[in-house]
mmCIF file of the C-alpha atoms, coordinates in Angstrom:
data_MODEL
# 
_entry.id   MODEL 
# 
loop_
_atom_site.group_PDB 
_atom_site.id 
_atom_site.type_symbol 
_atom_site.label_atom_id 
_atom_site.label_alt_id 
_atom_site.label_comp_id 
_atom_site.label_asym_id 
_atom_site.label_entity_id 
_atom_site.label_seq_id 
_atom_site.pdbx_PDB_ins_code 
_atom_site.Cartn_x 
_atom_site.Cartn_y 
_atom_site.Cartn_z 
_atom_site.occupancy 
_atom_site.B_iso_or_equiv 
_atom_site.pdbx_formal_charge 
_atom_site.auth_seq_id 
_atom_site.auth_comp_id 
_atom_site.auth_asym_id 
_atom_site.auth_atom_id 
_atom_site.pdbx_PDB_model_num 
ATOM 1   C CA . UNK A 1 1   ? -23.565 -8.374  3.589   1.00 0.00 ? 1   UNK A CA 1 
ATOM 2   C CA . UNK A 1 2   ? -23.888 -12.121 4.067   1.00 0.00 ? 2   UNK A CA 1 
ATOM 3   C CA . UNK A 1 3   ? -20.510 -14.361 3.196   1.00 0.00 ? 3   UNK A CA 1 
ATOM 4   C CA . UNK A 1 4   ? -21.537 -16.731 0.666   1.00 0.00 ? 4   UNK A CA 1 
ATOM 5   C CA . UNK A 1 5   ? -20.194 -20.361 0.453   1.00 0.00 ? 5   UNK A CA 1 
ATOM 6   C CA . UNK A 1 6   ? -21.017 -23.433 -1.157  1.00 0.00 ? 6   UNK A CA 1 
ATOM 7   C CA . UNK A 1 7   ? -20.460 -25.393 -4.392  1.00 0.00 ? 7   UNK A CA 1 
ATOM 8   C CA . UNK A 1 8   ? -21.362 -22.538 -6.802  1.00 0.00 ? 8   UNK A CA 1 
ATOM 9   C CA . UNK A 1 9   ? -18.744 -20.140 -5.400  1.00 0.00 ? 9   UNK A CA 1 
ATOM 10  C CA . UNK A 1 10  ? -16.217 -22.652 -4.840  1.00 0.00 ? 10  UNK A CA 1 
ATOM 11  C CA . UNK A 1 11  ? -16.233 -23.645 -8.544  1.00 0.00 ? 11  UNK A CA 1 
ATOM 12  C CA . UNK A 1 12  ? -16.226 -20.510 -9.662  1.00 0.00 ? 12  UNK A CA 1 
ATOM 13  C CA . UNK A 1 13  ? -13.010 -19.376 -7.498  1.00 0.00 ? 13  UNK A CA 1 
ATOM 14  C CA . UNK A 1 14  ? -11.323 -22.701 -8.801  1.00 0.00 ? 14  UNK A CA 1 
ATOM 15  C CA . UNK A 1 15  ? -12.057 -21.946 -12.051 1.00 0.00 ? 15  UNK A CA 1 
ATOM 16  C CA . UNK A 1 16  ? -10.563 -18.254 -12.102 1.00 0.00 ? 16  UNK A CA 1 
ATOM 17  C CA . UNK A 1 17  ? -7.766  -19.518 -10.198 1.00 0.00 ? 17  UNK A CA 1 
ATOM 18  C CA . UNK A 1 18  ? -6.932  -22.418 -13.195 1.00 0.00 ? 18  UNK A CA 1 
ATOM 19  C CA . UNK A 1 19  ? -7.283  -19.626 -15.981 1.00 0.00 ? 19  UNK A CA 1 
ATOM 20  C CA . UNK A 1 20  ? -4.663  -17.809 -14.174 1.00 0.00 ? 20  UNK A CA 1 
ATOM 21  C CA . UNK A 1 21  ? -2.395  -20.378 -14.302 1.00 0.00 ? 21  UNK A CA 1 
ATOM 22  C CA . UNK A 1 22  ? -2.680  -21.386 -18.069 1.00 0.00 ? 22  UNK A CA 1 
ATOM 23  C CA . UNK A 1 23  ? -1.000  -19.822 -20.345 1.00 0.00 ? 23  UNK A CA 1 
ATOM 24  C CA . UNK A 1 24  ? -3.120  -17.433 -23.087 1.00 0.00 ? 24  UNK A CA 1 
ATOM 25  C CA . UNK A 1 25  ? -3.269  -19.448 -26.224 1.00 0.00 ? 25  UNK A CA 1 
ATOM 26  C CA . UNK A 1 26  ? -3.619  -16.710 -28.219 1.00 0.00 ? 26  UNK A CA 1 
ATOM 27  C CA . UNK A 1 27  ? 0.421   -15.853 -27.238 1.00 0.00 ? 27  UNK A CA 1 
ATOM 28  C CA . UNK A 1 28  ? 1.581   -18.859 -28.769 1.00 0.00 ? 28  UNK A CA 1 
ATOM 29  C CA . UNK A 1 29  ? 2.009   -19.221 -33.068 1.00 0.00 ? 29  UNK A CA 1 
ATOM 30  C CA . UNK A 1 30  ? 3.638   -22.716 -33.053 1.00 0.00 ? 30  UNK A CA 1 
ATOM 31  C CA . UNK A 1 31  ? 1.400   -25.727 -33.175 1.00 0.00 ? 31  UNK A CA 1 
ATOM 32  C CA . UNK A 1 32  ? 1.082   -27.885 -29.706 1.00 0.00 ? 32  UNK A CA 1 
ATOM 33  C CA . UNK A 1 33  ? 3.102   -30.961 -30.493 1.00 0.00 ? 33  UNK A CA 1 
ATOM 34  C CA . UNK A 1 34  ? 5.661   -28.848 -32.844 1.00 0.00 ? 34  UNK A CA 1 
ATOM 35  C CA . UNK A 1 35  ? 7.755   -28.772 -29.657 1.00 0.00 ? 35  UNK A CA 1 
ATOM 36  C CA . UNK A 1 36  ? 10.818  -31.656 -30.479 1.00 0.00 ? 36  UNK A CA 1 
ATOM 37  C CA . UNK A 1 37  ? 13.644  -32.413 -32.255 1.00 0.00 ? 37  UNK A CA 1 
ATOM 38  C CA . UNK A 1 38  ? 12.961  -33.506 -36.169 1.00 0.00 ? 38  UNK A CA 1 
ATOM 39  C CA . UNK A 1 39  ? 14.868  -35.113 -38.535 1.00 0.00 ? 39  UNK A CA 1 
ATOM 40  C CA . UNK A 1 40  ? 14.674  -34.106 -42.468 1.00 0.00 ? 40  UNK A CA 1 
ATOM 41  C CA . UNK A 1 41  ? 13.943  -37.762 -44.348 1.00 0.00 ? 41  UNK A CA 1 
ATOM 42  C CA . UNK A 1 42  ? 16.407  -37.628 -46.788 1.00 0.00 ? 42  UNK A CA 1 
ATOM 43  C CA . UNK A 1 43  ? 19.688  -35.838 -45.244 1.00 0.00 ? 43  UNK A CA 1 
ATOM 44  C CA . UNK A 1 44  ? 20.739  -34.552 -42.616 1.00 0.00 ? 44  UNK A CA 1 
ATOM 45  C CA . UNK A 1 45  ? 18.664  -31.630 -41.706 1.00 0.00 ? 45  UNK A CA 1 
ATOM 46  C CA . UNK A 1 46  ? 17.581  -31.464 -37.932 1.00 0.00 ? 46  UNK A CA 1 
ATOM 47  C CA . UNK A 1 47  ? 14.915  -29.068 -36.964 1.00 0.00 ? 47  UNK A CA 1 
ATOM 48  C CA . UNK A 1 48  ? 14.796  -28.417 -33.029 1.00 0.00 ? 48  UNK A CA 1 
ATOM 49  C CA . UNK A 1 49  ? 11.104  -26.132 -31.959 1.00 0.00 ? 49  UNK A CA 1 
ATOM 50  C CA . UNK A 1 50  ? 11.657  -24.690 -28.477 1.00 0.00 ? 50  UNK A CA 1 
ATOM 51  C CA . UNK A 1 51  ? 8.445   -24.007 -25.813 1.00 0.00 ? 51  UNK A CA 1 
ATOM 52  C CA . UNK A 1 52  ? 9.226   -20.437 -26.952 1.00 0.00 ? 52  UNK A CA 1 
ATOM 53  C CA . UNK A 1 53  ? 8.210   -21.253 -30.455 1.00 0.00 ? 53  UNK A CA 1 
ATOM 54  C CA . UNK A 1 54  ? 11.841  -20.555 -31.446 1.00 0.00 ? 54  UNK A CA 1 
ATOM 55  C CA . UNK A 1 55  ? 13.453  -22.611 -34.363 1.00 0.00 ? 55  UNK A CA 1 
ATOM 56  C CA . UNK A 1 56  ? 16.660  -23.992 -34.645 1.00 0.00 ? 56  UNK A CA 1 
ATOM 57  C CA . UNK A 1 57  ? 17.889  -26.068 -38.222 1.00 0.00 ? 57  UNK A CA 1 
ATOM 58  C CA . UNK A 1 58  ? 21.148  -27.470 -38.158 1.00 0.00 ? 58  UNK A CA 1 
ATOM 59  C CA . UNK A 1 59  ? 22.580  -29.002 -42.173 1.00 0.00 ? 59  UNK A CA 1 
ATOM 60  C CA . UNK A 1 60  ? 25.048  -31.409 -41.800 1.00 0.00 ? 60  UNK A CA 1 
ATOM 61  C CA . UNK A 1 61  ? 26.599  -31.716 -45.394 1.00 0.00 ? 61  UNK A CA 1 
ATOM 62  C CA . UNK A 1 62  ? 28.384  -34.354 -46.653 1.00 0.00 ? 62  UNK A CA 1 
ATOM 63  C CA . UNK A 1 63  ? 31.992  -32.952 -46.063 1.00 0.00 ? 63  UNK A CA 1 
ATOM 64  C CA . UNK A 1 64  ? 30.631  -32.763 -42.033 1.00 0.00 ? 64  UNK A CA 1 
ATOM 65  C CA . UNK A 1 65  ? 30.755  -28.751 -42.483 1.00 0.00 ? 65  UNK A CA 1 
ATOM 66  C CA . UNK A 1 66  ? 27.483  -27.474 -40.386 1.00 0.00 ? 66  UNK A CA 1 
ATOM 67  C CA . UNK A 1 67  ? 25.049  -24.416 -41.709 1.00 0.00 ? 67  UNK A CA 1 
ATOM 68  C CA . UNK A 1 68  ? 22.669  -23.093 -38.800 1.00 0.00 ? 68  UNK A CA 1 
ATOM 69  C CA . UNK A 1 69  ? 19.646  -20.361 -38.749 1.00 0.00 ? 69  UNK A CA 1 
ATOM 70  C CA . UNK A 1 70  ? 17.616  -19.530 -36.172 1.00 0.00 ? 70  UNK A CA 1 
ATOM 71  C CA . UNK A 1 71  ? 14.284  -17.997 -35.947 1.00 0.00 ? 71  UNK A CA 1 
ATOM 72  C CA . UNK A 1 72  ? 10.933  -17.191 -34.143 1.00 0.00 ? 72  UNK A CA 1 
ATOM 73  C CA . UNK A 1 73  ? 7.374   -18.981 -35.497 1.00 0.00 ? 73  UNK A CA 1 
ATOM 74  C CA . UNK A 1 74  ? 4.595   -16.204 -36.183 1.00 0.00 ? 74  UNK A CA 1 
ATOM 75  C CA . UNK A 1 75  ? 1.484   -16.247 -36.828 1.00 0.00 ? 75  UNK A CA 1 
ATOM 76  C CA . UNK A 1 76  ? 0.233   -18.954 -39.525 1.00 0.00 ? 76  UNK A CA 1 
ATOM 77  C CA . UNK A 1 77  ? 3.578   -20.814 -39.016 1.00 0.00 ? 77  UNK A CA 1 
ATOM 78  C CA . UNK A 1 78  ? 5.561   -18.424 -41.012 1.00 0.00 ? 78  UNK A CA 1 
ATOM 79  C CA . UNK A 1 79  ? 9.398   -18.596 -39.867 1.00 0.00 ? 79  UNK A CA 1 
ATOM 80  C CA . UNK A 1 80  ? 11.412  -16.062 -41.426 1.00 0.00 ? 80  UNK A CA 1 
ATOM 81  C CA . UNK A 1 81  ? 15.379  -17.160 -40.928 1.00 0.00 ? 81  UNK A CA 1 
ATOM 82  C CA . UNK A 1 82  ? 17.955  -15.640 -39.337 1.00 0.00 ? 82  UNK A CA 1 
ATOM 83  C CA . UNK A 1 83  ? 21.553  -15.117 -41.511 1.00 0.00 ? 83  UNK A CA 1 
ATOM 84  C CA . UNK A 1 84  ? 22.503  -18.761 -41.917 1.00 0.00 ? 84  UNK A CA 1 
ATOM 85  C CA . UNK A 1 85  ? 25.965  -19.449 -39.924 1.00 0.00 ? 85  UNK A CA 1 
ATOM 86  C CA . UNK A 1 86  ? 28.474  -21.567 -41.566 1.00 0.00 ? 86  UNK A CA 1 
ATOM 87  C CA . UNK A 1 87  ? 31.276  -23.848 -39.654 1.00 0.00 ? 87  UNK A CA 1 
ATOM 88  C CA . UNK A 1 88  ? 33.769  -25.900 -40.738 1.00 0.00 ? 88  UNK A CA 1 
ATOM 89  C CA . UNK A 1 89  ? 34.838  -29.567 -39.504 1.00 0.00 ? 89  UNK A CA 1 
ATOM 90  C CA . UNK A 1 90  ? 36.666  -27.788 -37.393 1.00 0.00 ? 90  UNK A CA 1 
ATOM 91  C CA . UNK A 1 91  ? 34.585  -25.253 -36.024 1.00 0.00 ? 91  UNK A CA 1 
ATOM 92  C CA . UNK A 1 92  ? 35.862  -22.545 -37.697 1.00 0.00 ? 92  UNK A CA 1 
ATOM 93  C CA . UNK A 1 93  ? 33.039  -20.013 -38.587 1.00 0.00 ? 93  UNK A CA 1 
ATOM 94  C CA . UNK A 1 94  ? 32.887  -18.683 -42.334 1.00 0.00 ? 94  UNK A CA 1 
ATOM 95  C CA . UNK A 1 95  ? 31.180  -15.703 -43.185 1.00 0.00 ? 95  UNK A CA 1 
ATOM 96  C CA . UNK A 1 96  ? 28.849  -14.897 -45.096 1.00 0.00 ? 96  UNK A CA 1 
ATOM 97  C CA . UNK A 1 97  ? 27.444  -18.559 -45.648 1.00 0.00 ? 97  UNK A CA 1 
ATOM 98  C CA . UNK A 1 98  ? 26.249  -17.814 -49.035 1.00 0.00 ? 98  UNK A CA 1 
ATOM 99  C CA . UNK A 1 99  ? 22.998  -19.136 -48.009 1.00 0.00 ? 99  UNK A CA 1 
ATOM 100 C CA . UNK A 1 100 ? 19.573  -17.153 -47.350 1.00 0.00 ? 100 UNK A CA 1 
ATOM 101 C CA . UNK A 1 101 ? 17.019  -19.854 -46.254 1.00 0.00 ? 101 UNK A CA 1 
ATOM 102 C CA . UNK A 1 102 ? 14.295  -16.706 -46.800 1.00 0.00 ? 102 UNK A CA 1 
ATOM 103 C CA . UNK A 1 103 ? 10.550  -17.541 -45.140 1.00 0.00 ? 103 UNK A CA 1 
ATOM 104 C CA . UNK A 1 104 ? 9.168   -21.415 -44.591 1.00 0.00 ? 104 UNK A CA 1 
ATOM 105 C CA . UNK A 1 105 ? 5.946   -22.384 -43.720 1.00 0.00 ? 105 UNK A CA 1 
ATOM 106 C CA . UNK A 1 106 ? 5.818   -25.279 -40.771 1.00 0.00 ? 106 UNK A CA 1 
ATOM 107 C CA . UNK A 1 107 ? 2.589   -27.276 -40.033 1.00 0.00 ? 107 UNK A CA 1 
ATOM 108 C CA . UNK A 1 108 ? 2.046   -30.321 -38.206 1.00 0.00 ? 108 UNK A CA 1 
ATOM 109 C CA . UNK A 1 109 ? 0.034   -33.361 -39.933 1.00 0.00 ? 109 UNK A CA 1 
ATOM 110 C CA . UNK A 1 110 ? -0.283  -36.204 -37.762 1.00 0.00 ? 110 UNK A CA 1 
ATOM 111 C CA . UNK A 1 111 ? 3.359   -37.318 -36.138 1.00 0.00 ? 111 UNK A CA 1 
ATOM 112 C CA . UNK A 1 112 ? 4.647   -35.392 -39.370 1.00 0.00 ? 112 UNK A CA 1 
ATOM 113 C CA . UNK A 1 113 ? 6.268   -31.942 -39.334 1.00 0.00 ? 113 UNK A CA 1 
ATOM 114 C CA . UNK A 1 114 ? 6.782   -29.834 -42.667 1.00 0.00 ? 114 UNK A CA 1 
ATOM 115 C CA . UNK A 1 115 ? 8.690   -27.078 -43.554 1.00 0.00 ? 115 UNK A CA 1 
ATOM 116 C CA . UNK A 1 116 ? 7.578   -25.529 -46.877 1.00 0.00 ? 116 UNK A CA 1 
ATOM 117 C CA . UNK A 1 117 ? 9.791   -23.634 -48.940 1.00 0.00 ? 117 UNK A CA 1 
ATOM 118 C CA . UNK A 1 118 ? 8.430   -20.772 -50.971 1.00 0.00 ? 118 UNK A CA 1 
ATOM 119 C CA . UNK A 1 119 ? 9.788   -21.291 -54.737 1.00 0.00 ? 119 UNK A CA 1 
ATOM 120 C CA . UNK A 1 120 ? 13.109  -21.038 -56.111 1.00 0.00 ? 120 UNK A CA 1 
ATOM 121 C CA . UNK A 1 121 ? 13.854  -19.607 -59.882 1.00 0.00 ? 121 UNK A CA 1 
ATOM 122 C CA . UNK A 1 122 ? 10.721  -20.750 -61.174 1.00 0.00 ? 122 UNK A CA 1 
ATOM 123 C CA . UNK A 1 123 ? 10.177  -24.573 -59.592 1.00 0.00 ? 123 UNK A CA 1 
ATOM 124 C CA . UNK A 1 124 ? 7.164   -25.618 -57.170 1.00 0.00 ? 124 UNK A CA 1 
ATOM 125 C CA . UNK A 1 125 ? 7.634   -24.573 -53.517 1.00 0.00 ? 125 UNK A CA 1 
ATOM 126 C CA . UNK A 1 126 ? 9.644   -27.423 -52.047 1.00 0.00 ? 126 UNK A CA 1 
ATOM 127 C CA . UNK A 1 127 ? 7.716   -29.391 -48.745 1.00 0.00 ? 127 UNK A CA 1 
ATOM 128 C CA . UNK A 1 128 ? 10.706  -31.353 -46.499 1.00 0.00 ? 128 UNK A CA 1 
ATOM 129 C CA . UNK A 1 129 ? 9.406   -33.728 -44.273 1.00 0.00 ? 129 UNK A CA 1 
ATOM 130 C CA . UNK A 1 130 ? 10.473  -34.165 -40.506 1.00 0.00 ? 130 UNK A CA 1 
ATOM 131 C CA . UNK A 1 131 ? 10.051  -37.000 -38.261 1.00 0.00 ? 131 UNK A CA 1 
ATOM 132 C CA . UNK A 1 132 ? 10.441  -36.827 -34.680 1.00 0.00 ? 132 UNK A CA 1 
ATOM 133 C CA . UNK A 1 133 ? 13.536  -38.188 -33.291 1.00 0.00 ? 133 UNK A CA 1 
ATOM 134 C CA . UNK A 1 134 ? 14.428  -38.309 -29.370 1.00 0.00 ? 134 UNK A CA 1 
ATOM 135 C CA . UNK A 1 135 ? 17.645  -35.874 -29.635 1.00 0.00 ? 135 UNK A CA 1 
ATOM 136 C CA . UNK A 1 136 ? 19.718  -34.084 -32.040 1.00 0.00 ? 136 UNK A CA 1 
ATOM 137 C CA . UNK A 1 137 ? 23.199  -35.051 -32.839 1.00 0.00 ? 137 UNK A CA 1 
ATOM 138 C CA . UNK A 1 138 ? 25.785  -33.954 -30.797 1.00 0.00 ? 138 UNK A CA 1 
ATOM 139 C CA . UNK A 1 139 ? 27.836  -31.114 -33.414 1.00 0.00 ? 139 UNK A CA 1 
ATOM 140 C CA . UNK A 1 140 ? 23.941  -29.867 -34.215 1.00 0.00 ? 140 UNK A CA 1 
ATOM 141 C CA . UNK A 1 141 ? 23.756  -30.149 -29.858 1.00 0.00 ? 141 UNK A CA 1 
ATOM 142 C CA . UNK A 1 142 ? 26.411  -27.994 -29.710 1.00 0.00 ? 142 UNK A CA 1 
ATOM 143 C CA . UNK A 1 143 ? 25.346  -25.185 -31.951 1.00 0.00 ? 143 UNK A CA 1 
ATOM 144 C CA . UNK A 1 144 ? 22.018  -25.128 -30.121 1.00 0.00 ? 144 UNK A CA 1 
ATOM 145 C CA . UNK A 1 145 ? 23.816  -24.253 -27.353 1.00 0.00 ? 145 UNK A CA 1 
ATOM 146 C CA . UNK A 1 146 ? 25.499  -20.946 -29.343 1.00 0.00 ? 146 UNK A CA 1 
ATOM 147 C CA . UNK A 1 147 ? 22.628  -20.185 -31.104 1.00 0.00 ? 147 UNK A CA 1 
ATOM 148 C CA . UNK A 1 148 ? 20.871  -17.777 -29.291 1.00 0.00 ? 148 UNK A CA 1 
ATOM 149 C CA . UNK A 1 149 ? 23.934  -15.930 -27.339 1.00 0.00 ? 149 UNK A CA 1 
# 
């Protein structure tokens, strides 16, 4: 049998080498650009969307206590929380929160992220609306860091 060479092979050995190195698209539920840190317009709710399509929120309230959830996107952007963690000013950890942030819906529109909430006791579904900011705040930065142990 006679070695073949020449442009026809070599593209097609570059091209099965690329697909090997690219990642199957059909793996991944989060949107492409969904990976960032977002900020909630009107409080301070940060949302932080990991290359694993894992979800962090971090609520600052007004008294500086912090409520955290975790969670994985699936498929059609459905994240289902994790039991909501509760900390005080001083890092003291509260449980239960009292809170059960249930299933969201997140989609990307434009530079925009949303996070849909189904309804509550009879009112519309509530949409928040995230813009991208470079980095979370620090006390938010630091529950990252626990979130997943």
């Amino acid at each position: 049998m006679k070695h073949r060479t020449g442009k026809r092979w070599n593209l097609l050995a570059a091209g099965l080498g690329l697909a090997m190195l690219i990642p199957s698209v059909s793996a991944q539920q989060a949107e492409a650009g969904l990976q960032a840190n977002w900020k909630y317009l009107r409080n301070f709710t940060y949302v932080h969307v990991d290359d694993q399509d894992r979800i962090f929120q971090c609520r600052i309230v007004p008294e500086l206590h912090v409520f955290f959830s975790t969670g994985v996107i699936a498929a059609q952007g459905q994240v289902t929380w994790d039991t909501v963690r509760f900390f005080t000013l001083y890092g003291e950890e509260y449980s239960p929160s009292g809170q059960d942030w249930g299933v969201n819906t997140i989609e990307l529109r434009g530079r925009v992220m949303f996070l849909t909430l189904p309804p509550v006791s009879g009112r519309d579904p509530e949409r928040m609306e995230f813009d991208m900011v470079p980095k979370l705040p620090t006390i938010c930065e630091h529950y990252l860091s626990l979130a997943w142990e």
